[in-house]
C-alpha positions as CSV (number, residue, x, y, z in Angstrom):
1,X,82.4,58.6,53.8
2,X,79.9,55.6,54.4
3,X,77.5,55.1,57.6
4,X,74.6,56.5,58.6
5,X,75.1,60.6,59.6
6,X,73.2,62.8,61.6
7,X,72.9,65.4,59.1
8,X,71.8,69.1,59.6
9,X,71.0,71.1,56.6
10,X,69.2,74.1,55.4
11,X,66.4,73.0,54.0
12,X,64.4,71.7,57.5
13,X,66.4,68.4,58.1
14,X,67.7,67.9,61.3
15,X,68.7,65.8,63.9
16,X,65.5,64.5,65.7
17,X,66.5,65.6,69.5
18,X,67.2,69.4,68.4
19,X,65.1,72.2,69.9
20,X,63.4,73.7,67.3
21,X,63.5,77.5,69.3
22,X,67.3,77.6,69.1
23,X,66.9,77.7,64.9
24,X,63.8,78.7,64.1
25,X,62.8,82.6,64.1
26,X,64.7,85.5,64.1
27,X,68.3,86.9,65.0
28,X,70.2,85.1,66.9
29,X,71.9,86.1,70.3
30,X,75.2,87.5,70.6
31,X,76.2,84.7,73.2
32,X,79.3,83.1,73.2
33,X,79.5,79.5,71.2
34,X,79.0,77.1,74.2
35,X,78.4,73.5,73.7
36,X,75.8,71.3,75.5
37,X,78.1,70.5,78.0
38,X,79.3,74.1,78.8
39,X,83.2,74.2,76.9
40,X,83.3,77.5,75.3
41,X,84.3,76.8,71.2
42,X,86.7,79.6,69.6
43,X,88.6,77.2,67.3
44,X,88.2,76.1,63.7
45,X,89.9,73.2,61.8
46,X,89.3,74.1,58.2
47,X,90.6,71.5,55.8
48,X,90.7,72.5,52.4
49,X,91.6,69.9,50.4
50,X,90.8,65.5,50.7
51,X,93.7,65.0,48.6
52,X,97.2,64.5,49.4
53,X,100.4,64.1,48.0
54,X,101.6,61.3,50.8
55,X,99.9,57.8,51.6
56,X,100.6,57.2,55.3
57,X,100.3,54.1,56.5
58,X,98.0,55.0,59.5
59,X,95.9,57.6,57.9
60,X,95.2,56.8,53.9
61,X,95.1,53.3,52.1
62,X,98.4,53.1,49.6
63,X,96.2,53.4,46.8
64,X,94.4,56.7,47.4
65,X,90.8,57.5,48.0
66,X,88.3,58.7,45.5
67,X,88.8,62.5,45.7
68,X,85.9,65.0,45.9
69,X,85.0,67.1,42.5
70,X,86.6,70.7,42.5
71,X,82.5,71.8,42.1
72,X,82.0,69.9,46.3
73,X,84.7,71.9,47.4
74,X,84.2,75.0,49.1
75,X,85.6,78.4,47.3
76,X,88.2,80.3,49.4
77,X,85.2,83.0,49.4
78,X,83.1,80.4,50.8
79,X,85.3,79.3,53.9
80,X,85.5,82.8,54.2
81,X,82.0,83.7,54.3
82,X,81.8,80.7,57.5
83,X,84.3,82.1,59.5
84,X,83.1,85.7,59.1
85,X,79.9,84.3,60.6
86,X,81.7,82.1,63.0
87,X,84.0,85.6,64.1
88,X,81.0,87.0,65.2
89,X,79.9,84.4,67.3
90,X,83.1,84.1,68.9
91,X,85.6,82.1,66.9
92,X,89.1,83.2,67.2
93,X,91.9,80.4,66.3
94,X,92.0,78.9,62.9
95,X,94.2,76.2,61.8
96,X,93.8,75.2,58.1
97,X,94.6,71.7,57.1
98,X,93.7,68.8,54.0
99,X,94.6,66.5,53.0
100,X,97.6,68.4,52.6
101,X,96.5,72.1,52.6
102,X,100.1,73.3,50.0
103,X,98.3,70.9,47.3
104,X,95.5,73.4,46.7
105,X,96.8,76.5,44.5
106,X,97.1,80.0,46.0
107,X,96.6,78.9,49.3
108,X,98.1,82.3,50.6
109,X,95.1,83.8,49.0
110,X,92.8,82.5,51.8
111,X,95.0,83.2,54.6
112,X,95.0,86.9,53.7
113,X,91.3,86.8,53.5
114,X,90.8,84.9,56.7
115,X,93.1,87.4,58.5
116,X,91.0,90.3,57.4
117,X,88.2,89.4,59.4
118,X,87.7,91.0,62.7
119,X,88.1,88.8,65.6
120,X,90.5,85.8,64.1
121,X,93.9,86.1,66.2
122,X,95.5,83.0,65.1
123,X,96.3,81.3,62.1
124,X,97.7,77.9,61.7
125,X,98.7,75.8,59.1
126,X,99.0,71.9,59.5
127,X,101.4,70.3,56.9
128,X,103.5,67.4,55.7
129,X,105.7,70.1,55.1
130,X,106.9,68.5,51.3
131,X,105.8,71.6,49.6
132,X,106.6,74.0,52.3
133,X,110.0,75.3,51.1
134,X,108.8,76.9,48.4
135,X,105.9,78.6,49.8
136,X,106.5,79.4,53.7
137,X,107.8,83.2,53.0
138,X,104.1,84.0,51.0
139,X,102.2,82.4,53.5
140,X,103.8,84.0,56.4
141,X,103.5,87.4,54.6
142,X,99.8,86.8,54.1
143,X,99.0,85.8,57.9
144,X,100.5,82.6,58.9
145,X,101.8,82.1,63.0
146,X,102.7,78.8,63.0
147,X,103.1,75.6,61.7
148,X,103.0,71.5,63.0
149,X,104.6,69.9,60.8
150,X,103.9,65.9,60.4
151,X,106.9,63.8,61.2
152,X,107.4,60.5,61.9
153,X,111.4,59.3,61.4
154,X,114.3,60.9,61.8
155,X,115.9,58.7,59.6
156,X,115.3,59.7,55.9
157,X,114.2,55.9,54.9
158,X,111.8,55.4,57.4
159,X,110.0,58.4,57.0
160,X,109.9,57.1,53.0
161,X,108.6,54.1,54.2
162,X,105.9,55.1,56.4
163,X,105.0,57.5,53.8
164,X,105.3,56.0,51.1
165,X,106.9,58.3,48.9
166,X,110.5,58.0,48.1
167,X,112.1,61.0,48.4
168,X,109.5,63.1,50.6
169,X,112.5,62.8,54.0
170,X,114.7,65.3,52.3
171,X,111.9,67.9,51.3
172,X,110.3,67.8,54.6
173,X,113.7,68.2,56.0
174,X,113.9,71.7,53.5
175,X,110.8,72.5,55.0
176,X,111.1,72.4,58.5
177,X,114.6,74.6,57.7
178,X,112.4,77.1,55.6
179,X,109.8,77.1,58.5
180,X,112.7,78.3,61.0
181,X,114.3,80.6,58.4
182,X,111.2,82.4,58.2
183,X,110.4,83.1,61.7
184,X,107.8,80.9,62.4
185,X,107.4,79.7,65.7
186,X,106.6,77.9,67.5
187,X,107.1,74.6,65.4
188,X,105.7,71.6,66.2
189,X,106.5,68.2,65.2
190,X,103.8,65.5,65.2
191,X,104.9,62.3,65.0
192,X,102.6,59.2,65.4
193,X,104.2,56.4,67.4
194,X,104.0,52.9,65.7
195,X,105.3,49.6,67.4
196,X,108.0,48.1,64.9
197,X,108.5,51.5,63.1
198,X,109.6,53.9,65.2
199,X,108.8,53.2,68.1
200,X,112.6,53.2,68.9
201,X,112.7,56.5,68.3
202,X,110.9,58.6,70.9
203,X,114.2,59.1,73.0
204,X,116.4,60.8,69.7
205,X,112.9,63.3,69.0
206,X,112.7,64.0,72.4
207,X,116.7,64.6,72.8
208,X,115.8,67.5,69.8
209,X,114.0,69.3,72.2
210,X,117.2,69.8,73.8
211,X,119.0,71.1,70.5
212,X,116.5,73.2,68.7
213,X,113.1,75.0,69.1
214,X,111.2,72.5,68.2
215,X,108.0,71.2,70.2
216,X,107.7,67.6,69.6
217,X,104.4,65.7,70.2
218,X,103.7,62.4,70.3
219,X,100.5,61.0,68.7
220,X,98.7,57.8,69.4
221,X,97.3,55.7,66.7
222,X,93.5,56.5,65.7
223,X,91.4,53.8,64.4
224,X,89.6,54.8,60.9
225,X,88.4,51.7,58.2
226,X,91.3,51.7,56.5
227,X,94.1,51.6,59.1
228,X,92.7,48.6,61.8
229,X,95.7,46.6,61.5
230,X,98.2,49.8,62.1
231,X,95.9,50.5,65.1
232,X,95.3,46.7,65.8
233,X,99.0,45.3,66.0
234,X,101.0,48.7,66.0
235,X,99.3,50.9,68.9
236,X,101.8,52.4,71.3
237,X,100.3,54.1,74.4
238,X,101.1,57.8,75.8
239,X,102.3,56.2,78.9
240,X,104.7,53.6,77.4
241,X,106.1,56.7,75.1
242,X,107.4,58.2,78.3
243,X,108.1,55.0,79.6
244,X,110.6,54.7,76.8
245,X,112.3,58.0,77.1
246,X,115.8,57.2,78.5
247,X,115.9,60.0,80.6
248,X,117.0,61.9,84.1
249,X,114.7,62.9,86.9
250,X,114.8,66.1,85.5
251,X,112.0,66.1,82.8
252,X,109.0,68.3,84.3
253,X,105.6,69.2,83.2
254,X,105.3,72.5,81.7
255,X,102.5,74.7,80.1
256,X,103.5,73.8,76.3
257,X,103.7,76.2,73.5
258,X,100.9,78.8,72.3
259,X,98.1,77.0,70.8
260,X,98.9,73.7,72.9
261,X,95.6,72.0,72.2
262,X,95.2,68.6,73.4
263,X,98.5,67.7,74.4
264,X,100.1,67.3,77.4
265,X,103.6,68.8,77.7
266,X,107.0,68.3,79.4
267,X,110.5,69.6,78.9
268,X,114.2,69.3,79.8
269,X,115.5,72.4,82.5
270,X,116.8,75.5,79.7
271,X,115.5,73.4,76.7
272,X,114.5,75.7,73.6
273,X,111.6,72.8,72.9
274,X,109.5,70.9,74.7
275,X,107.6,67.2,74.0
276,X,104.1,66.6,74.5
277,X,102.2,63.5,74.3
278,X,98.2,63.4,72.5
279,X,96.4,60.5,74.2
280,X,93.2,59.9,71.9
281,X,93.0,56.8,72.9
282,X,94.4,56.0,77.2
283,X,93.4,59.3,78.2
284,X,90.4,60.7,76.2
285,X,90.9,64.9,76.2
286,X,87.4,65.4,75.2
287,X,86.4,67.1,78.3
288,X,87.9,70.6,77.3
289,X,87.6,70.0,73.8
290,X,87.6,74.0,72.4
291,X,87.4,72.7,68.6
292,X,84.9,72.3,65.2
293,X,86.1,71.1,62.0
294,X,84.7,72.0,58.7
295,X,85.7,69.7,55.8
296,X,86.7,70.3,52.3
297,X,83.4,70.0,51.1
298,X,81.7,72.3,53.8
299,X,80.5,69.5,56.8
300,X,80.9,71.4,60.3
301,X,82.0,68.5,62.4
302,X,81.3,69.1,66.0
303,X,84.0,66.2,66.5
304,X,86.8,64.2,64.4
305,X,84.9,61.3,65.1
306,X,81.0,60.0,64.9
307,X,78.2,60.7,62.4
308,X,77.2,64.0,63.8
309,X,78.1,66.9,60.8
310,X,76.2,69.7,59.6
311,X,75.6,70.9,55.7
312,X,76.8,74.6,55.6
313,X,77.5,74.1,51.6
314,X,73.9,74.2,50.4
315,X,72.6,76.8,52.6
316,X,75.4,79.0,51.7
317,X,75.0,78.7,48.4
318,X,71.4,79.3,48.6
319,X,72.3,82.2,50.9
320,X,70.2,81.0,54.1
321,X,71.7,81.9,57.2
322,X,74.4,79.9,58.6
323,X,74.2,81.0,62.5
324,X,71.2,79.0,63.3
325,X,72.8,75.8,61.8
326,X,76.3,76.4,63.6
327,X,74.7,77.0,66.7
328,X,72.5,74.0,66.6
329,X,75.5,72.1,65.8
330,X,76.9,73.3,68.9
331,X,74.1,72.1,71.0
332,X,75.1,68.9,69.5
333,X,78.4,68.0,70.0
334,X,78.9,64.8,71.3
335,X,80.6,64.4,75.3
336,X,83.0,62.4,73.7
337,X,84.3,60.2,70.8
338,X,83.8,56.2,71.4
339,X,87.0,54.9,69.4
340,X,88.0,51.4,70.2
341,X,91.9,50.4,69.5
342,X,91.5,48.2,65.8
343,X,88.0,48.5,65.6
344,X,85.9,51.1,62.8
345,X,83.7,51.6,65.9
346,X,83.3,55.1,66.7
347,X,84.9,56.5,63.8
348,X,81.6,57.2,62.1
349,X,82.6,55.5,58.6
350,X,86.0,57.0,58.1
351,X,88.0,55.1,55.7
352,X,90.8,57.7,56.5
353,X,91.8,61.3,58.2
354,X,92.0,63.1,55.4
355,X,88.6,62.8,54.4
356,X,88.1,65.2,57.8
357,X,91.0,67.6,58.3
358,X,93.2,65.0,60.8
């Protein structure tokens, strides 16, 4: 990442406006994790892995991105060793993401040791779904609810095309059949909206919802440096998404699966699915934002977006206590993100989203 960060860290750095009584001295209360603008936080994004065995056009250049060293990564023991301290502070969702998480070996290792520790009630897993076939039975097994799987065709050549990868269609396609094999549930399909790719599609995802279990939520473009002229000339808005869906009178609003997040859902009467639409962009969701991310390399992220992240790495490693630090990050947490449609304003250097977990 490139820009200028606010950057917490164990060893006395920190952003200039912090209190210096909410980190310094002794232990630490046992209140809830509340941001400076009062929303309660009880969910982690935890990507770990950068890399990824896709190249989306709207979230990593075609060439790749220079990956971090296996030594920057956090350990599984390591991510562990956050939440544990994050559990007790009042964390309870987790949803694990890259990159794309099935690259990293053993992944159902960490899940088993992340659904050990008291308090964590959900467990997640955010996919491309290429690899997921093969492993979906083991992770479920070791602690897995549910899955979003990332799709953005139905038609096998698009989705080659906008991933460049020929042959990754059918795979997913194994996947998402592996997913429901295995009892997961619910699933839910992300599929970012692009004018000229499939933009032409929204009506045939959303008629699935009819058909199978599947929750299907539509994603706005977000700008990052690498994607301004998918966001630029490509940007389809929530609103023209439902615009588009050839429907009845019939589609309502409806309370969304478990672990709806940001999106805003709707369904057809006696539909098994429902499809939701994420509005980054025309209608900013920050205001109940319940979320932290920590990266690959062990940045807590208070948001997706900005230059606001805290070092947990170093002072883990040097075993220094993490709650002061995670707290203080709390107190930071911006109001909102300040994205602007084809512009790298706002994204706080991001050349792509799976430098951050997406």
């Amino acid at each position: 990442m490139s820009g200028p960060l606010v950057q917490l860290s164990g060893t006395g750095a920190r952003n200039p406006t912090a209190n210096p009584a909410r980190i310094e001295g002794g232990s630490m209360s046992n209140a809830p994790m509340q941001d400076g603008f009062g929303r309660t936080v009880e969910y982690l994004r935890i990507s770990v892995t950068d890399k990824c065995n896709l190249r989306c056009v709207y979230c990593m250049p075609e060439e790749g991105l220079p990956w971090l060293k296996r030594a920057q990564l956090l350990s599984y023991e390591e991510i562990a060793a956050v939440v544990r301290v994050m559990a007790g502070m009042g964390l309870r969702k987790l949803r694990i993401t890259g990159g794309e998480p099935l690259v990293r070996r053993d992944l159902p290792a960490l899940i088993r040791q992340l659904r050990a520790i008291p308090g964590i009630t959900d467990i997640a897993l955010s996919t491309n779904a290429v690899l997921l076939a093969d492993q979906v039975e083991e992770l479920r097994d070791a602690g897995v609810n549910r899955v979003n799987v990332s799709l953005d065709s139905l038609r096998p050549e698009r989705v080659d095309a906008i991933s460049r990868r020929a042959g990754s269609a059918e795979a997913i396609f194994r996947g998402l059949a592996a997913a429901e094999a295995a009892g997961l549930a619910p699933i839910k399909i992300n599929c970012v909206v692009m004018r000229g790719r499939n933009d032409d599609e929204v009506a045939d995802f959303a008629r699935i919802t009819r058909e199978r279990p599947w929750h299907v939520r539509f994603i706005e473009v977000m700008p990052t440096g690498d994607n301004l002229g998918v966001s630029a000339g490509e940007y389809v808005s929530a609103d023209e998404i439902l615009q588009n869906i050839e429907i009845s009178g019939d589609l309502v609003p409806v309370a969304g699966p478990a672990g709806n997040g940001p999106a805003v859902y709707y369904a057809f009467p006696d539909a098994p699915g429902t499809l939701g639409v994420i509005t980054p962009m025309s209608h900013t969701y920050c205001g109940s934002c319940n979320r932290m991310r920590l990266t690959a390399d062990g940045q807590l992220r208070p948001c997706l977006f900005g230059h606001v992240q805290t070092d947990l790495r170093t002072p883990l490693r040097q075993g220094s206590p993490l709650e002061p630090l995670i707290r203080e990050t709390l107190r930071i947490k911006p109001e909102r993100h300040w994205l602007e449609q084809g512009s790298s304003t706002g994204s706080g250097g991001l050349r792509a989203l799976s430098q951050v977990g997406g």
